[in-house]
C-alpha positions in Angstrom: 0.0 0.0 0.0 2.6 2.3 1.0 4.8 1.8 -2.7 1.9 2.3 -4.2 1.5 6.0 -2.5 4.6 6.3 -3.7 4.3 5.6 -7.0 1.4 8.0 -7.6 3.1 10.4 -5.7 6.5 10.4 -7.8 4.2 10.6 -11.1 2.1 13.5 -10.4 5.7 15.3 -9.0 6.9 14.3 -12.7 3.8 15.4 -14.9 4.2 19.0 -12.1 7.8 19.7 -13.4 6.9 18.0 -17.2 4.3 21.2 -16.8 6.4 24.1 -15.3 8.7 23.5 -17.9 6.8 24.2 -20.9 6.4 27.4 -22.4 3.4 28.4 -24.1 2.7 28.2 -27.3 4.8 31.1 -29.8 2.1 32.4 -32.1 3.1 33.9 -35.4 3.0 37.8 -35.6 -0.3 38.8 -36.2 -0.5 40.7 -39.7 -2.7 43.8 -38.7 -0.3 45.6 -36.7 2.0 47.0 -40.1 3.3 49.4 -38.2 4.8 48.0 -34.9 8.5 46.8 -35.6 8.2 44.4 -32.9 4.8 42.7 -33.4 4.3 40.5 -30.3 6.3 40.3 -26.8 6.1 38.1 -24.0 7.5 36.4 -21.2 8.3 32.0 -21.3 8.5 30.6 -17.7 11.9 28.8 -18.8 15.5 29.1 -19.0 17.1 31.0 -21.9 18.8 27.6 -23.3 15.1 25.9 -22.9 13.4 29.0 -24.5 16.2 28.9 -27.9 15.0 25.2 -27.9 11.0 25.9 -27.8 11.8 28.7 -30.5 13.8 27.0 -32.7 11.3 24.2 -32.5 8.1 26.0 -33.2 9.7 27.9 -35.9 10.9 25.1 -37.8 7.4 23.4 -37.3 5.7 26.8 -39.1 8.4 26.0 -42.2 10.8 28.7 -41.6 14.8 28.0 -41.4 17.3 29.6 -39.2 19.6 32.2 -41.4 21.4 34.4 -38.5 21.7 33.6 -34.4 23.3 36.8 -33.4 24.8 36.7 -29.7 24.6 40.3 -28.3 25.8 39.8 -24.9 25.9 35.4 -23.6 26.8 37.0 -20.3 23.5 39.1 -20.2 22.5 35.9 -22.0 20.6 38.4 -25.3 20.1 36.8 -28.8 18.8 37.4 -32.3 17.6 34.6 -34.8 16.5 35.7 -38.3 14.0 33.3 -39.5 13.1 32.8 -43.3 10.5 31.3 -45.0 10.1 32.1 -49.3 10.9 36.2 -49.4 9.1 36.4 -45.7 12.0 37.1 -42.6 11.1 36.8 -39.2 13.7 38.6 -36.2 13.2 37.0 -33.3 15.1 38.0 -30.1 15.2 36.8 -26.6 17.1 37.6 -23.5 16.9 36.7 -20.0 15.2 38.4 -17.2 16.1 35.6 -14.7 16.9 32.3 -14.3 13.5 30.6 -15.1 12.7 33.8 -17.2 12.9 34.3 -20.6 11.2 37.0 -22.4 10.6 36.9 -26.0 9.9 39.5 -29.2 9.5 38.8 -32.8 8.1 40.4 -35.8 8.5 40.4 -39.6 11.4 42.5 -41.0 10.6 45.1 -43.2 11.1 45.8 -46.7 
């Protein structure tokens, strides 16, 4: 009886950090906002090495390929990507506001 306790109780810790450590989901930059540089910002409750992953990931599903990462600062831990998919580039840049902090800005590069 008692391994059993166990059991459920080392399962439900696993799916409670499987949870806190995924971000949510990165939407594409929405097209009405033409004259924002920046189209969409938030914050990912991850690390900046997790966040890279979750971006690079989603990206890539959405059919774009990675041209440019552009370190600005690994010690302040700041990054650029440049994303293209046909004539269509996407800048996306994150940088870390803490340890399990990440925050997150892309939009479409202009012509």
């Amino acid at each position: 009886m008692r391994i059993d306790c166990l059991v459920i109780f080392f399962l439900l810790l696993c799916s409670c950090v499987a949870y806190a450590q995924t971000p949510p989901p990165v939407r594409q930059p929405s097209a009405d906002r033409k004259d924002v540089a920046w189209q969409h910002h938030e914050t990912l409750g991850v690390t900046l090495a997790m966040a890279k992953l979750h971006v690079n990931s989603r990206w890539r599903k959405l059919g774009y390929t990675l041209k440019h990462t552009i370190e600005l600062d690994r010690r302040e831990g700041r990054c650029i990507m440049l994303w293209i998919k046909d004539k269509e580039q996407v800048m996306v840049m994150l940088w870390k506001i803490d340890t399990d902090h990440t925050g997150c800005s892309w939009g479409k590069v202009k012509e």
